[in-house]
C-alpha positions in Angstrom: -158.6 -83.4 102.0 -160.2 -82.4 99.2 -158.6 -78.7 99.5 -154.9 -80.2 99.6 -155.2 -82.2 96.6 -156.3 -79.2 94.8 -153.4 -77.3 96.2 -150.9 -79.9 95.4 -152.2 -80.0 91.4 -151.8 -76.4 91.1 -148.3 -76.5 92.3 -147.9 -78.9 89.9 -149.7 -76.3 87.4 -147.0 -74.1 88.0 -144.2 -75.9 88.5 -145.0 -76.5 84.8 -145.0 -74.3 81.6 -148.7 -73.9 80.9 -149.6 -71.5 77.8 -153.7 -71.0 79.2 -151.9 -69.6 82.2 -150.6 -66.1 80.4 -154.1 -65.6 79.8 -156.0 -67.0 82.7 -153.7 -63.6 84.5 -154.3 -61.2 81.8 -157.9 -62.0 83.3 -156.8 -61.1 86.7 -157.0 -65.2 87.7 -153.7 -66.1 88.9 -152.8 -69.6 89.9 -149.9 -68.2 91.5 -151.7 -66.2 93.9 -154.3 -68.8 95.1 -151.4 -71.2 95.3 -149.3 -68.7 97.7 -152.9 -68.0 99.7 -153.2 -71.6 100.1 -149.8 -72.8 101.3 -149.7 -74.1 104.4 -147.9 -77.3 104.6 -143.9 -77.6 104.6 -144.4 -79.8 101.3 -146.3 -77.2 99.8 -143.8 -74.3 100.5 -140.9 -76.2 99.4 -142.6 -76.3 96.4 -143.4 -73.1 96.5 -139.3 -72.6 96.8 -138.5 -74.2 94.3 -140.5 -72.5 91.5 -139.3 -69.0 92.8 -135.9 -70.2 92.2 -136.5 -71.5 88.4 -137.7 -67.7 88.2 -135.0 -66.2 89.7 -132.9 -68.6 87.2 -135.2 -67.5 84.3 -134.4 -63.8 85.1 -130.4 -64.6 85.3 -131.2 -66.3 82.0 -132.7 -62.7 80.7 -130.1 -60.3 82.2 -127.6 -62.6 80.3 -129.3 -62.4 77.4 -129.8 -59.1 77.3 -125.9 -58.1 78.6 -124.6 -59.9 75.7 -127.0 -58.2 72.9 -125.8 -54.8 74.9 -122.1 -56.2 74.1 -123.6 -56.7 70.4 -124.4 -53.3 70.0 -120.5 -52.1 70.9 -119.1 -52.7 67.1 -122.6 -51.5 65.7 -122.6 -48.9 63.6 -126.0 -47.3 64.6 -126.4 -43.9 65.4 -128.3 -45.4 68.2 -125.8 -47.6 69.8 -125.7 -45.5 72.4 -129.3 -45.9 73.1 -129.8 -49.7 72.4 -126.6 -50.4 75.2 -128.5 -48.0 77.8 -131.7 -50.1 77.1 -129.7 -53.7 77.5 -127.6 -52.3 80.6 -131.1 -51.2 82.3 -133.2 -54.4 81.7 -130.3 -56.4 82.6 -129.7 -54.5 86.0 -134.0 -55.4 86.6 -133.5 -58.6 85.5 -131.0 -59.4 87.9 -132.6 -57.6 90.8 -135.5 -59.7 89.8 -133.4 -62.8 90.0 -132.2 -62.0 93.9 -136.1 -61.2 95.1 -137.0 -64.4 93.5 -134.1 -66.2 95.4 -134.7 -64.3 98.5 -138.6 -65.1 98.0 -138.0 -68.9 97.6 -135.7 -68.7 101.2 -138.5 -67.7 103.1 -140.4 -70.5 101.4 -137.9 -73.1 102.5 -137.4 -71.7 105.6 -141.6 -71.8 106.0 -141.2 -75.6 104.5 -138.4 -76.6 107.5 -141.5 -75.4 109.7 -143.7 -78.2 111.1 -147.6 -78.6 111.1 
C-alpha cells in the first residue's frame, strides 16, 4: 500500500515541472524511470499517457519554434544563412519525430491503462 502511494506521488512529481529534477538525472536518478518500472495499475499508465503526450506537445512546441527562426533566417543577410536554416530544418525534423514517439509511447500507455488488474 505503501508502494502505490509512493508511485502515485511521483507521477504527480512528473506530471509537474520540478527544477531538482534536471539534476537529480544529470546524477543518473531518474523519476521517470522508477515511475515507468513501477507502473502497474491502469490509473497509473493513464498517467503515464498523459505526460508522454505533454512531451510529445512540448516537442511540436520546439519544432515550431525552431521552423519559424529557420523562416527568420530567409531575409538574413548572413553569410551563414545557409547554415543557420540547415541547423533549424534538422532540429525541427527531430523534434517532431520526437513528438510522434512520445504520442506513440503514451498509446501503449493507455492501451496498458484500458487493461484490468
Amino acid at each position: 500500500m505503501i508502494a502505490r502511494f509512493a508511485l502515485v506521488v511521483l507521477l504527480g512529481v512528473l506530471l509537474i515541472p520540478f527544477p531538482g529534477l534536471a539534476a537529480a538525472e544529470e546524477e543518473g536518478q531518474s523519476l521517470e524511470l522508477l515511475v515507468v518500472e513501477m507502473a502497474t495499475t491502469p490509473a497509473e499508465h493513464a498517467a503515464l499517457a498523459k505526460y508522454y503526450h505533454a512531451k510529445a506537445e512540448h516537442a511540436r512546441a520546439e519544432a515550431n519554434r525552431h521552423q519559424s527562426m529557420g523562416r527568420a533566417y530567409l531575409g538574413g543577410k548572413s553569410m551563414q544563412r545557409q547554415a543557420f536554416q540547415n541547423h533549424c530544418r534538422k532540429i525541427t525534423e527531430q523534434e517532431q519525430a520526437m513528438a510522434q514517439e512520445y504520442e506513440a509511447l503514451a498509446k501503449l500507455h493507455e492501451e496498458e491503462a484500458k487493461k484490468t488488474e
